[in-house]
N, CA, C and O atoms as a GROMACS GRO file, in nm:
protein
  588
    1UNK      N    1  -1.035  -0.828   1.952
    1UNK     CA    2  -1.053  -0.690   1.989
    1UNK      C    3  -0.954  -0.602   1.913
    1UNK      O    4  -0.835  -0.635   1.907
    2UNK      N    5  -1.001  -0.488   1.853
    2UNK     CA    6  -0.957  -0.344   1.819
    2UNK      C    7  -0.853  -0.315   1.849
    2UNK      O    8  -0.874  -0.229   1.934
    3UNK      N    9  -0.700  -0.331   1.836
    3UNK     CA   10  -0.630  -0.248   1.910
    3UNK      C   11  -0.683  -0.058   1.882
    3UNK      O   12  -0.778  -0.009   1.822
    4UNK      N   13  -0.555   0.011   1.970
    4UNK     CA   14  -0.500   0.105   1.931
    4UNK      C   15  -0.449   0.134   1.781
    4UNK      O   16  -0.386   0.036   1.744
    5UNK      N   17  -0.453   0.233   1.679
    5UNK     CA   18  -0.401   0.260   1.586
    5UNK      C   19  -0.282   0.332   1.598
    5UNK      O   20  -0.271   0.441   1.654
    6UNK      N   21  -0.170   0.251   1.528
    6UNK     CA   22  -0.069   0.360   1.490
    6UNK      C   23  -0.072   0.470   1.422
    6UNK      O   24  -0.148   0.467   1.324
    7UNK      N   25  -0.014   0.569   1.441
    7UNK     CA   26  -0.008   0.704   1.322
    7UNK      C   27   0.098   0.730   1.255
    7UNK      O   28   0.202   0.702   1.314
    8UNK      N   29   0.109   0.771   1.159
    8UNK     CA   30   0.220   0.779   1.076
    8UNK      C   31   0.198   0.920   0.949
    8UNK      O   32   0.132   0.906   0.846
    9UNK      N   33   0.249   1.014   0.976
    9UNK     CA   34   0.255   1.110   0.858
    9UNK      C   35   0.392   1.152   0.766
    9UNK      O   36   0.474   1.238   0.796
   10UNK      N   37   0.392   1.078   0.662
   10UNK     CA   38   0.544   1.074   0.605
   10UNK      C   39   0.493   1.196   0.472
   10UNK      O   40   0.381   1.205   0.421
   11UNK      N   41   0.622   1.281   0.440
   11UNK     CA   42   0.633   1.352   0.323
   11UNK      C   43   0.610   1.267   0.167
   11UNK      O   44   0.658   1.161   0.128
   12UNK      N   45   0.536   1.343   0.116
   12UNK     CA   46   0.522   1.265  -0.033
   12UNK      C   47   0.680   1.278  -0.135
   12UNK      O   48   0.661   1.307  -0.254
   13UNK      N   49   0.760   1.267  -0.111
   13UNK     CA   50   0.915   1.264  -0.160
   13UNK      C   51   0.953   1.077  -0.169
   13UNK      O   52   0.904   0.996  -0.091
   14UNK      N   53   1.036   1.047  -0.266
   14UNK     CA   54   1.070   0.896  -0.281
   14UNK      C   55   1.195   0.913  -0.140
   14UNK      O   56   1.240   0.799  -0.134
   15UNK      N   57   1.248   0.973  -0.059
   15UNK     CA   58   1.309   0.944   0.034
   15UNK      C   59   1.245   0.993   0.139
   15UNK      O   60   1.333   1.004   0.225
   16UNK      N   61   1.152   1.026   0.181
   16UNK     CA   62   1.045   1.062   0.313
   16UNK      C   63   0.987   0.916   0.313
   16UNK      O   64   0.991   0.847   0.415
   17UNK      N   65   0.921   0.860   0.166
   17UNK     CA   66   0.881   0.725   0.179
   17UNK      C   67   0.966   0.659   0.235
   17UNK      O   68   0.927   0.627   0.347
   18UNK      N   69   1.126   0.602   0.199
   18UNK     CA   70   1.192   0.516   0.248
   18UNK      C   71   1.220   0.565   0.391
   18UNK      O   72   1.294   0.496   0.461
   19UNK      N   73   1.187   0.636   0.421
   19UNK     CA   74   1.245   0.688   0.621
   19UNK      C   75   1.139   0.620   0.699
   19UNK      O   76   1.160   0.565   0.807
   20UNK      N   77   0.975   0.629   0.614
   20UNK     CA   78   0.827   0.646   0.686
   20UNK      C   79   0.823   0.465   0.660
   20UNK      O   80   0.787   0.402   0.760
   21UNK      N   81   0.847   0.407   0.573
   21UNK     CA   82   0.862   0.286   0.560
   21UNK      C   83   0.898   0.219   0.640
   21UNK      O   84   0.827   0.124   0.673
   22UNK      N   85   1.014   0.240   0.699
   22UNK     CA   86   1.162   0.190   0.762
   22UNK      C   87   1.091   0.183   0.938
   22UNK      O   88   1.124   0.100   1.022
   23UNK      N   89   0.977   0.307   0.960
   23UNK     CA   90   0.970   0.358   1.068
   23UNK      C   91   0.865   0.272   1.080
   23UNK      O   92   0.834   0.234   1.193
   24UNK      N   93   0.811   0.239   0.996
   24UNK     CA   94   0.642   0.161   1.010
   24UNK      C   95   0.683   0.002   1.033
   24UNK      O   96   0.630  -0.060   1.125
   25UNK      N   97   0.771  -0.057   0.955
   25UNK     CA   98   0.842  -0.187   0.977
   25UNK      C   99   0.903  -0.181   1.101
   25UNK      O  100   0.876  -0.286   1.159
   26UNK      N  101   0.962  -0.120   1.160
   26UNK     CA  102   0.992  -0.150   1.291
   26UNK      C  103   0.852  -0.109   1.372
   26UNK      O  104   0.888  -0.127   1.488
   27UNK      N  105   0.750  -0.077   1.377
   27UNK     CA  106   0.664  -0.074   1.508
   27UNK      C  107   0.610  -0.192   1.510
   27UNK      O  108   0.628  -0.280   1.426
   28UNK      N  109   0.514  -0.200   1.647
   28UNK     CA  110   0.459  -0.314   1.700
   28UNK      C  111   0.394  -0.389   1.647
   28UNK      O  112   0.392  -0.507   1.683
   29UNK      N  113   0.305  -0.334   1.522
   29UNK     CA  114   0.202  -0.358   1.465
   29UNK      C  115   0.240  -0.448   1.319
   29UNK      O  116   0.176  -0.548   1.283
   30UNK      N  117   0.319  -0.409   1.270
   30UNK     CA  118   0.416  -0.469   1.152
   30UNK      C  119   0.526  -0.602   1.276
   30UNK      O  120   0.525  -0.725   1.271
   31UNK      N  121   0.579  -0.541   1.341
   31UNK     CA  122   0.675  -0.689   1.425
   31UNK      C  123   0.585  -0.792   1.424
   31UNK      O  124   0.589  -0.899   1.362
   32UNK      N  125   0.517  -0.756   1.485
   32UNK     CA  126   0.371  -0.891   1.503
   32UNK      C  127   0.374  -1.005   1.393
   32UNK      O  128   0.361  -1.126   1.414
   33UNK      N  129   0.391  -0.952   1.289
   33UNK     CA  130   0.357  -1.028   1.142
   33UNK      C  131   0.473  -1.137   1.147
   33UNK      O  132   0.582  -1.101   1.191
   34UNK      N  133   0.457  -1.261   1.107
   34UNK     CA  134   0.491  -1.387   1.038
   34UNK      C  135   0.683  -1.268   0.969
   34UNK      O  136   0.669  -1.146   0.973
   35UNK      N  137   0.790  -1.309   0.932
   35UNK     CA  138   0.861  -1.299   0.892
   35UNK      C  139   0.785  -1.277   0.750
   35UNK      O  140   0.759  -1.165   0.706
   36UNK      N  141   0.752  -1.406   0.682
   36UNK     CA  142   0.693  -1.388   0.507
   36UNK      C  143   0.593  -1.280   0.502
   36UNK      O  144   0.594  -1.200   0.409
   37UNK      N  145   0.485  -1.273   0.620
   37UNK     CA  146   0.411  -1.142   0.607
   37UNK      C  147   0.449  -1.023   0.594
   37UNK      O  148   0.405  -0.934   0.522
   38UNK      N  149   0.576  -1.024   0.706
   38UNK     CA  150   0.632  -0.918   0.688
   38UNK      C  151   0.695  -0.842   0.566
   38UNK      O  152   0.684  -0.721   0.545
   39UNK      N  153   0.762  -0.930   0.491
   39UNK     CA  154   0.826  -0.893   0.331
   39UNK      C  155   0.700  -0.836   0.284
   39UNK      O  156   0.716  -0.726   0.231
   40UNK      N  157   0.547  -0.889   0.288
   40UNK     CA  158   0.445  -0.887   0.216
   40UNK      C  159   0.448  -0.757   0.201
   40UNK      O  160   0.455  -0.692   0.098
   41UNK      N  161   0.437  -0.702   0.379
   41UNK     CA  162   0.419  -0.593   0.386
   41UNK      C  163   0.466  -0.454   0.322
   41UNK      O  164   0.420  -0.353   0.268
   42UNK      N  165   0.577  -0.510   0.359
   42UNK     CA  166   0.722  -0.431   0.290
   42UNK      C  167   0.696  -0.338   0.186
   42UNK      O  168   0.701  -0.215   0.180
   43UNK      N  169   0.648  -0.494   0.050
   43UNK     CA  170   0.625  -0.473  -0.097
   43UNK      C  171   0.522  -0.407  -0.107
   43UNK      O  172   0.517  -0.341  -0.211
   44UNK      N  173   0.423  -0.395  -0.029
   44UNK     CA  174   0.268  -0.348  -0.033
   44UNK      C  175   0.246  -0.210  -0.030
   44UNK      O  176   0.186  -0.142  -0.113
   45UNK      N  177   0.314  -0.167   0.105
   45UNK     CA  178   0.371  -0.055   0.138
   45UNK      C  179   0.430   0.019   0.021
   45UNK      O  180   0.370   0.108  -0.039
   46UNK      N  181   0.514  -0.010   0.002
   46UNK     CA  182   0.625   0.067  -0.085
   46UNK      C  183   0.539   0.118  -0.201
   46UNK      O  184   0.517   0.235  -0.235
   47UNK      N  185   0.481  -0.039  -0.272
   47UNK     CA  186   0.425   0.001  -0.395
   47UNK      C  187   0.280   0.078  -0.389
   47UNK      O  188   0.212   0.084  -0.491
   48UNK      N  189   0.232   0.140  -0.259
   48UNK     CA  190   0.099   0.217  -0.252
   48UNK      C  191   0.192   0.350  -0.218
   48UNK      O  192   0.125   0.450  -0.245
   49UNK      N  193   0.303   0.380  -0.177
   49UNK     CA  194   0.328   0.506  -0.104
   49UNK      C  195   0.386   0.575  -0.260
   49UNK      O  196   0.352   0.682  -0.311
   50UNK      N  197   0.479   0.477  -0.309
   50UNK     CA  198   0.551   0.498  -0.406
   50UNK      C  199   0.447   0.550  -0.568
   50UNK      O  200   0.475   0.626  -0.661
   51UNK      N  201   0.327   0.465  -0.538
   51UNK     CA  202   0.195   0.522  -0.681
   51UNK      C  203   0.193   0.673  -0.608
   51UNK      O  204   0.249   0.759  -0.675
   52UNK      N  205   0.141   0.716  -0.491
   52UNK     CA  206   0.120   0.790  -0.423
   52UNK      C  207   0.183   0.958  -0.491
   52UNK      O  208   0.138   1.061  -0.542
   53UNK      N  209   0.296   0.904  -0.454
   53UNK     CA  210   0.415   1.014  -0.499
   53UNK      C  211   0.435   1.012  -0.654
   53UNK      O  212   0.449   1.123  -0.707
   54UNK      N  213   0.439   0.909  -0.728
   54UNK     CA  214   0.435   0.923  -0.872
   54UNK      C  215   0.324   1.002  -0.933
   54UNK      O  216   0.315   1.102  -1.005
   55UNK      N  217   0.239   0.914  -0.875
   55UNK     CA  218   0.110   0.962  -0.983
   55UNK      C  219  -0.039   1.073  -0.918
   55UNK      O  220  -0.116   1.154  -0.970
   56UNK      N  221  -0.017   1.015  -0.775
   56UNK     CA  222  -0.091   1.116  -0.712
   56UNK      C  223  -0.085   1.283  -0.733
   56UNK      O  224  -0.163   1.367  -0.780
   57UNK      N  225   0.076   1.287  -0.664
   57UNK     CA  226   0.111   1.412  -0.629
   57UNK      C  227   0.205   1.429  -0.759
   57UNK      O  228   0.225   1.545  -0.795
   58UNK      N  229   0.253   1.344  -0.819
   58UNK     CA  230   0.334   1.384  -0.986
   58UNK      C  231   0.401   1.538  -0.962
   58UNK      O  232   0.380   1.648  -1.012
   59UNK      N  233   0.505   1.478  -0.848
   59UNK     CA  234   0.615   1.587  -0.833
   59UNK      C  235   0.555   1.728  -0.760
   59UNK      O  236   0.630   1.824  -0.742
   60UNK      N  237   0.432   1.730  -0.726
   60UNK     CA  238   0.394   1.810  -0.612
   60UNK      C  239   0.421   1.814  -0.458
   60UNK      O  240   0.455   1.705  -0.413
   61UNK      N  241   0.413   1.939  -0.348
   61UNK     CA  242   0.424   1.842  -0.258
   61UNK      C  243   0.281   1.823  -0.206
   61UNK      O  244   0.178   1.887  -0.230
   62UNK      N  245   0.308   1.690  -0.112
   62UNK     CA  246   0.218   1.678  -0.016
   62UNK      C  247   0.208   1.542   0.064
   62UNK      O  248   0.267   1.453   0.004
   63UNK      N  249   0.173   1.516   0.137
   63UNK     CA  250   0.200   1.438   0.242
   63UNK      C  251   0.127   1.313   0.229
   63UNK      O  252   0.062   1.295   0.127
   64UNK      N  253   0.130   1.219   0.327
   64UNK     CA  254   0.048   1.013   0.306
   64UNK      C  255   0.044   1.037   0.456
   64UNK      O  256   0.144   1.047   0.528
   65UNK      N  257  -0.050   1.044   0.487
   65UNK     CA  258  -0.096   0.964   0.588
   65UNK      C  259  -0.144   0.840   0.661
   65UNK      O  260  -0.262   0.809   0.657
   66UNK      N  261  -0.078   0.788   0.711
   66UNK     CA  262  -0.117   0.631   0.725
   66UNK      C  263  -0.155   0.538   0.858
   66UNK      O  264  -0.061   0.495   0.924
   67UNK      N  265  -0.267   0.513   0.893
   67UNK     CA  266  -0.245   0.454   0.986
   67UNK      C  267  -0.243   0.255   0.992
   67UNK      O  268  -0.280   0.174   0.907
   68UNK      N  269  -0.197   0.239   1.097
   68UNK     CA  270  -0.208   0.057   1.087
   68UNK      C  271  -0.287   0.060   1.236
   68UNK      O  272  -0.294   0.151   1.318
   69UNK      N  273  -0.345  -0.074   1.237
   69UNK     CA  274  -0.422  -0.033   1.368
   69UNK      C  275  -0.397  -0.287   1.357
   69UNK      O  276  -0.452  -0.345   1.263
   70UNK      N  277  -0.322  -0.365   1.457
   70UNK     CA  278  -0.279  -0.485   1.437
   70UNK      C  279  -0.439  -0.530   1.493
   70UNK      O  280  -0.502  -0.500   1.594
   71UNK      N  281  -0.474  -0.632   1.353
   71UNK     CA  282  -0.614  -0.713   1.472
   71UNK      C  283  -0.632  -0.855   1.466
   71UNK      O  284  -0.727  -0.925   1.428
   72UNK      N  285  -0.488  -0.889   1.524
   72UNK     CA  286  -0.484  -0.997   1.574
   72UNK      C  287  -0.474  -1.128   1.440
   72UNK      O  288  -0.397  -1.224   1.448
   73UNK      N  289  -0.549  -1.107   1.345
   73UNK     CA  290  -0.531  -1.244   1.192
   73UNK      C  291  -0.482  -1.113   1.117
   73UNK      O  292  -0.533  -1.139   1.008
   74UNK      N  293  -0.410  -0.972   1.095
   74UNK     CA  294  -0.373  -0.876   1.076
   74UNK      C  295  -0.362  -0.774   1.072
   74UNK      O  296  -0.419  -0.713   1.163
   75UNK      N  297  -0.292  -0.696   0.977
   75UNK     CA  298  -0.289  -0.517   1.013
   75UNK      C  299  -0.408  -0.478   0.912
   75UNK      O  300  -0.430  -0.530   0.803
   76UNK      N  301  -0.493  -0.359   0.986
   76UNK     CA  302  -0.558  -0.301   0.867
   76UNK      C  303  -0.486  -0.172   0.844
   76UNK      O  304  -0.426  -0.121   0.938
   77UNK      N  305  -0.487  -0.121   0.738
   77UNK     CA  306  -0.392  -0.021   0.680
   77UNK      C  307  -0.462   0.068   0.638
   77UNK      O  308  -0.526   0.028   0.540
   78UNK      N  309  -0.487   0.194   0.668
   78UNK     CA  310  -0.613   0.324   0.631
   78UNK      C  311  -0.450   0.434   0.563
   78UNK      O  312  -0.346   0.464   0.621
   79UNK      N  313  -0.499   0.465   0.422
   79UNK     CA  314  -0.394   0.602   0.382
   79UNK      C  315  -0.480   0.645   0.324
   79UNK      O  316  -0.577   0.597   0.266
   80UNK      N  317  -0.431   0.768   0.345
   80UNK     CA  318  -0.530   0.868   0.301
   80UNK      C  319  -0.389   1.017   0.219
   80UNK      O  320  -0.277   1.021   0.268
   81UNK      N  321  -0.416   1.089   0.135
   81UNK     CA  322  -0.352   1.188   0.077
   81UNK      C  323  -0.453   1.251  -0.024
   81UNK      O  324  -0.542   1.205  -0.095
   82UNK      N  325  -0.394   1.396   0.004
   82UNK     CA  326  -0.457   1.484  -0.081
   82UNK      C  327  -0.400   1.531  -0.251
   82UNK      O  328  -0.408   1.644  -0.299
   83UNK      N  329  -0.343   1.401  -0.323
   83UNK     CA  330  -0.374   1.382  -0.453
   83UNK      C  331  -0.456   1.361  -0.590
   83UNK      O  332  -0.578   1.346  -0.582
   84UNK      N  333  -0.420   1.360  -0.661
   84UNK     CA  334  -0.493   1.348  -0.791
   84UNK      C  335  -0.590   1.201  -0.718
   84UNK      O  336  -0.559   1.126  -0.624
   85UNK      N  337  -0.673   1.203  -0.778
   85UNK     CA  338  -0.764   1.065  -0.816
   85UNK      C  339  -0.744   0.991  -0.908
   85UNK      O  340  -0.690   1.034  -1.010
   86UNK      N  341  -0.784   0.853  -0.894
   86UNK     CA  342  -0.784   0.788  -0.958
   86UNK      C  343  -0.864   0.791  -1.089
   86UNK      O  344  -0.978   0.824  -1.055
   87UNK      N  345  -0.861   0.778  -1.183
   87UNK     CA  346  -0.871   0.806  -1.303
   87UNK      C  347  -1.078   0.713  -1.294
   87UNK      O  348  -1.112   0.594  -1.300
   88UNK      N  349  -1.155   0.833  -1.281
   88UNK     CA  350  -1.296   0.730  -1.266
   88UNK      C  351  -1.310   0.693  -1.117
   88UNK      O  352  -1.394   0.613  -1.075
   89UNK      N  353  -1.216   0.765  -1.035
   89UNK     CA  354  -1.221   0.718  -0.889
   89UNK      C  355  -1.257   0.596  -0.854
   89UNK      O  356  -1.326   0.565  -0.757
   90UNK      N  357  -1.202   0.516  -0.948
   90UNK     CA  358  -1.171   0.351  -0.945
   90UNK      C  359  -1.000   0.341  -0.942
   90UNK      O  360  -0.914   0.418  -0.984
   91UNK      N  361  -0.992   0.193  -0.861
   91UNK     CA  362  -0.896   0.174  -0.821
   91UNK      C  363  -0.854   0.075  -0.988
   91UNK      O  364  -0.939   0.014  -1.053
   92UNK      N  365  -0.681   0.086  -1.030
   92UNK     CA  366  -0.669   0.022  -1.148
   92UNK      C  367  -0.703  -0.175  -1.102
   92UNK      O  368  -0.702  -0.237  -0.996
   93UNK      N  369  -0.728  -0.208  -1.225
   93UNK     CA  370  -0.750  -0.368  -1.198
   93UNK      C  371  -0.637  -0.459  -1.187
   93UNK      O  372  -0.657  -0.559  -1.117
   94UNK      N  373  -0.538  -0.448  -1.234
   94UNK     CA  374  -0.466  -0.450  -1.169
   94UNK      C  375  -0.399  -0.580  -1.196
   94UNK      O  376  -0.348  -0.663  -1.121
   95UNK      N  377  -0.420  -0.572  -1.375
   95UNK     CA  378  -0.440  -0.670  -1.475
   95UNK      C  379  -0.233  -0.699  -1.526
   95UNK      O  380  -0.164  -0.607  -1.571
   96UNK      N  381  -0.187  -0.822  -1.505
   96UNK     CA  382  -0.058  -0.838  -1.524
   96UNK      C  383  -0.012  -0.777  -1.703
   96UNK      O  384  -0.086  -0.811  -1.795
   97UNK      N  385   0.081  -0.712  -1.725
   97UNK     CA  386   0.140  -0.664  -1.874
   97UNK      C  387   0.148  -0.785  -1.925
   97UNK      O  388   0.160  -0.888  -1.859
   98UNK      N  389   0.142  -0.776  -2.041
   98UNK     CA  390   0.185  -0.916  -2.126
   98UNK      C  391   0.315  -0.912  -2.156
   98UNK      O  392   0.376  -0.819  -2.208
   99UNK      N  393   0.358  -1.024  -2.117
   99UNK     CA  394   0.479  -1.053  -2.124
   99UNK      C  395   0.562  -1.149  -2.226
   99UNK      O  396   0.570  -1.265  -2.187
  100UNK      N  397   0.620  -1.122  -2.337
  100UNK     CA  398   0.657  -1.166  -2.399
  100UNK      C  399   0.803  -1.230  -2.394
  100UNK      O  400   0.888  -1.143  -2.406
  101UNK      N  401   0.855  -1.358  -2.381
  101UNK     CA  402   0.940  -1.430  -2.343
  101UNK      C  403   1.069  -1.392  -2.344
  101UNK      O  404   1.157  -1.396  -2.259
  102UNK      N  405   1.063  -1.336  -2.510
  102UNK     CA  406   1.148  -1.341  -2.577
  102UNK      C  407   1.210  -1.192  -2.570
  102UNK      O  408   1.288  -1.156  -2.660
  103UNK      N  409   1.178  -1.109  -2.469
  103UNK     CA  410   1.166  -0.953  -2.422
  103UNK      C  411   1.205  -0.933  -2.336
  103UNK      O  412   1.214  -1.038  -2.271
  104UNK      N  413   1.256  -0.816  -2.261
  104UNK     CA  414   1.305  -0.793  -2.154
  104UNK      C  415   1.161  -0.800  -2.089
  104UNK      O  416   1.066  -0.797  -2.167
  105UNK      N  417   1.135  -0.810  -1.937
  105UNK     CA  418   1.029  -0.746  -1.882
  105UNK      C  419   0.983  -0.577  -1.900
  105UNK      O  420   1.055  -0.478  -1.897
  106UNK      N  421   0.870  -0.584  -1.914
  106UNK     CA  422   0.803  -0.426  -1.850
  106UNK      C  423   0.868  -0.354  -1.787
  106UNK      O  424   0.941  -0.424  -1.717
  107UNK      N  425   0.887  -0.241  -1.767
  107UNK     CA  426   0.910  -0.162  -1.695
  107UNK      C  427   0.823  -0.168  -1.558
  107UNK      O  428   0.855  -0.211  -1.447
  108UNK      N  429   0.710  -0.114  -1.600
  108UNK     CA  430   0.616  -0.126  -1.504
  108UNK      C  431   0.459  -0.217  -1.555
  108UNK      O  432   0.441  -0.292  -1.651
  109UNK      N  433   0.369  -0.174  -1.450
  109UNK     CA  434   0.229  -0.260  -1.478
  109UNK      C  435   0.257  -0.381  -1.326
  109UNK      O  436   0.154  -0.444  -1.304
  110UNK      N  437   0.330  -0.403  -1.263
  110UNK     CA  438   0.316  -0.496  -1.168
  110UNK      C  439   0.241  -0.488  -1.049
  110UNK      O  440   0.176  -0.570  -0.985
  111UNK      N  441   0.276  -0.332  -1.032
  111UNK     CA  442   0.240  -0.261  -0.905
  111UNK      C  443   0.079  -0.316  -0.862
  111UNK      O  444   0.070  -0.394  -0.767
  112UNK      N  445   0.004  -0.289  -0.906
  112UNK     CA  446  -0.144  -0.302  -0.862
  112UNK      C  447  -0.194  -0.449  -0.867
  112UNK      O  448  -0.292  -0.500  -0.812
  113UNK      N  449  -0.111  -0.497  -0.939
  113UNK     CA  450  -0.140  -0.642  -0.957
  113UNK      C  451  -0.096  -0.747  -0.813
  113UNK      O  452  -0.136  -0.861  -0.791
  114UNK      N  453  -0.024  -0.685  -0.749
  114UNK     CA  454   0.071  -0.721  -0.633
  114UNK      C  455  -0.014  -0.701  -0.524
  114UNK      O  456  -0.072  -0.788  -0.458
  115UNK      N  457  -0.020  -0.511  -0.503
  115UNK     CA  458  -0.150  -0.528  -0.422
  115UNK      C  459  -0.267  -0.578  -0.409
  115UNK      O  460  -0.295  -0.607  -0.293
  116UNK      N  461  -0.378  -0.607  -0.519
  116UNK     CA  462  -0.455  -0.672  -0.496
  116UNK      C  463  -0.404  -0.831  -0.479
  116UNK      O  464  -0.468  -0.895  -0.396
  117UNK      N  465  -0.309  -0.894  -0.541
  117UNK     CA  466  -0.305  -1.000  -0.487
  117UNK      C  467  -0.285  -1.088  -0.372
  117UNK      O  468  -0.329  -1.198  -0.340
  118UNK      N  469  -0.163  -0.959  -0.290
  118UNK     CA  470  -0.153  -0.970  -0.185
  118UNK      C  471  -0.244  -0.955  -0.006
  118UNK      O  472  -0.219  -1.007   0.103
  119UNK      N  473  -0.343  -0.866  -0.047
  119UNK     CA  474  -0.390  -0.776   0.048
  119UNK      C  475  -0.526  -0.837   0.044
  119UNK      O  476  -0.551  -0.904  -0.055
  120UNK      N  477  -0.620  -0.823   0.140
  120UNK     CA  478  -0.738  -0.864   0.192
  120UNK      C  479  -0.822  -0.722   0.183
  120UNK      O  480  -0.772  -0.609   0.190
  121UNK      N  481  -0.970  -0.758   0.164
  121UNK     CA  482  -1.057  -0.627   0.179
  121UNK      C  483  -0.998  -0.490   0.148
  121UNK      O  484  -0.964  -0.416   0.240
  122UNK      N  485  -0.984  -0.454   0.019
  122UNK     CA  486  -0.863  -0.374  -0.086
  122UNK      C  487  -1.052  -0.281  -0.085
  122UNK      O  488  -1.165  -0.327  -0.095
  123UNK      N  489  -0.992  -0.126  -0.065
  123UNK     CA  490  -1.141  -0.040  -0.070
  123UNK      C  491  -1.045   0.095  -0.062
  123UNK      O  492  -0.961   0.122   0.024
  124UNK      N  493  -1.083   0.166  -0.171
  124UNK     CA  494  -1.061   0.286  -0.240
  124UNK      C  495  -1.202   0.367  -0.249
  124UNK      O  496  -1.307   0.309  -0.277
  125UNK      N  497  -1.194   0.512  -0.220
  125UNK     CA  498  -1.286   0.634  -0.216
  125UNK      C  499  -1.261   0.769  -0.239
  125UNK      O  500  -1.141   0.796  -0.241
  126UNK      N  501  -1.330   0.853  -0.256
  126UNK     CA  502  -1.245   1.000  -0.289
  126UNK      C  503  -1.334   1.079  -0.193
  126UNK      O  504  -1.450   1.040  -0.197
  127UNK      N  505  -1.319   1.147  -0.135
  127UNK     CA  506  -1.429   1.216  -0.040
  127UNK      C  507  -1.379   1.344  -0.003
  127UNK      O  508  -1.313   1.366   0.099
  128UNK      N  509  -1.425   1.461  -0.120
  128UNK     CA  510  -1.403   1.603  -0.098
  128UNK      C  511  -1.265   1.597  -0.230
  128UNK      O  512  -1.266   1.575  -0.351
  129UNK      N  513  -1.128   1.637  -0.104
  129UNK     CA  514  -1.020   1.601  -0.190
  129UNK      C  515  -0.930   1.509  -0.170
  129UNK      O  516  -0.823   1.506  -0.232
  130UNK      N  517  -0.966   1.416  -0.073
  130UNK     CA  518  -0.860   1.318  -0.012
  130UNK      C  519  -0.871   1.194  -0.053
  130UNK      O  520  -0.977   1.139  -0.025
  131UNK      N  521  -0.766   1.112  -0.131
  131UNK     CA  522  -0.785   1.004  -0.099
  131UNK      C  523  -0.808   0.905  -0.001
  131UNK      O  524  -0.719   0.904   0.084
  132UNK      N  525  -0.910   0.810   0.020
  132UNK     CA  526  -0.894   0.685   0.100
  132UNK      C  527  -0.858   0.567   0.054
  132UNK      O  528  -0.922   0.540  -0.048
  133UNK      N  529  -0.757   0.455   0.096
  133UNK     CA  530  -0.728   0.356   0.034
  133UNK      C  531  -0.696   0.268   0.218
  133UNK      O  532  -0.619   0.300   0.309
  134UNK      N  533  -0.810   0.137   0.203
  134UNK     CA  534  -0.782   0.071   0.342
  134UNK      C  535  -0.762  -0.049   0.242
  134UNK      O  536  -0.783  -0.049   0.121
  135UNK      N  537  -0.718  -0.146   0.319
  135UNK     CA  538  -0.694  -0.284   0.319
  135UNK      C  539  -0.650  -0.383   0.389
  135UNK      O  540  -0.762  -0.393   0.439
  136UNK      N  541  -0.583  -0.478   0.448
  136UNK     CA  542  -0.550  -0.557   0.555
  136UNK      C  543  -0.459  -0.657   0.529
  136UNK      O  544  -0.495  -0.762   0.476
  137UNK      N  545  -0.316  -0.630   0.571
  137UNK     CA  546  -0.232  -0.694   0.546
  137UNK      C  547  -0.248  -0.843   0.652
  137UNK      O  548  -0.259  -0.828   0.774
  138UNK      N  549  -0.248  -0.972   0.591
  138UNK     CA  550  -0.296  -1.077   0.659
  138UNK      C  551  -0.147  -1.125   0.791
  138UNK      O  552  -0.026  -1.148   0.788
  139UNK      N  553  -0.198  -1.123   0.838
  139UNK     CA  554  -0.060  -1.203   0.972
  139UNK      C  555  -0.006  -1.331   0.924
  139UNK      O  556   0.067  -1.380   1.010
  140UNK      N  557  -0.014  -1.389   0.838
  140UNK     CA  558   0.012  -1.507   0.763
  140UNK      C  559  -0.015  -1.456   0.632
  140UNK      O  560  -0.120  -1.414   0.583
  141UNK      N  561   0.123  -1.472   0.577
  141UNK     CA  562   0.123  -1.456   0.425
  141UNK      C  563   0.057  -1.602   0.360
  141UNK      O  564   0.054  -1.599   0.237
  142UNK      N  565   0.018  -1.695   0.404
  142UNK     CA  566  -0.050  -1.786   0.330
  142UNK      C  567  -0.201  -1.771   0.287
  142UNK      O  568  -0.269  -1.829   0.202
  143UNK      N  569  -0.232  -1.656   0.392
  143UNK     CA  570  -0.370  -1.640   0.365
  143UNK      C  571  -0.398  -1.530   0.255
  143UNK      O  572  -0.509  -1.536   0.201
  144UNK      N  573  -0.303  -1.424   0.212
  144UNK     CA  574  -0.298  -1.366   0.104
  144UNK      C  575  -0.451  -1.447  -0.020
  144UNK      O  576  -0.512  -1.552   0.001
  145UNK      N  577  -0.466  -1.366  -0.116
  145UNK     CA  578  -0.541  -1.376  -0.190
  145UNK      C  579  -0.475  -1.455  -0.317
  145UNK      O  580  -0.397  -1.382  -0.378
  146UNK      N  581  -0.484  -1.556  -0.359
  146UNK     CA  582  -0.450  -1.642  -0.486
  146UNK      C  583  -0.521  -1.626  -0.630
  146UNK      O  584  -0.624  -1.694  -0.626
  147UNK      N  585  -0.511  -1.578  -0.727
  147UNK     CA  586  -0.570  -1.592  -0.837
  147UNK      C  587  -0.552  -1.724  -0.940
  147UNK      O  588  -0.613  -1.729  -1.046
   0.00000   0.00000   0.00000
């Protein structure tokens, strides 16, 4: 059964994220989770709120809305913000940088690769001007998605 959904409206700023983060890891719905799920979460989080504010809103303001709603094998996660779109209102693939040994790492390119690997039923939409982005963080990080 369905719980209740949490609500959560954090500022699109890189320190509104870390407050709204902080606030979402401690509720009921995130405690629930496995310890390893929980990190999952953590990283999942961060790296969707954090595209959000980079590239969405690219130093504009505006707000993430988020809810978690716990169902029991896990959280489903609904955010929604009134940012840029995704480029083709496709979500990126989310394809690892090439990495050359003999190189420092990338800067970036990890981000999307993480979420989809991590996250269950990953579904992106644009409807009017808002983004939608749901997915379902698993209550057992073993059940995560493997490539």
């Amino acid at each position: 059964m369905k719980k209740q959904a949490m609500q959560f409206t954090i500022e699109g700023s890189p320190l509104a994220v870390r407050r709204g983060l902080a606030a979402m890891l401690a509720c009921s719905a995130l405690r629930g989770l496995d310890v390893c799920a929980r990190g999952t979460a953590e990283i999942v989080l961060a790296e969707v709120f954090n595209n959000i504010v980079e590239h969405a809103y690219a130093g504009q303001a505006g707000s993430i809305s988020v809810s978690l709603c716990d169902l029991g094998m896990g959280v489903e996660v609904v955010v929604t913000d009134q940012g840029h779109a995704f480029p083709q209102e496709q979500l990126p693939q989310g394809k690892l940088p090439p990495i050359d040994a003999s190189q420092d790492l990338p800067e970036g390119g990890f981000g999307w690769y993480l979420i989809r690997t991590l996250v269950q039923d990953l579904t992106y939409r644009r409807s009017q001007s808002t983004n939608h982005l749901s997915f379902v963080l698993p209550a057992d990080a073993t059940l995560a998605r493997v490539d």
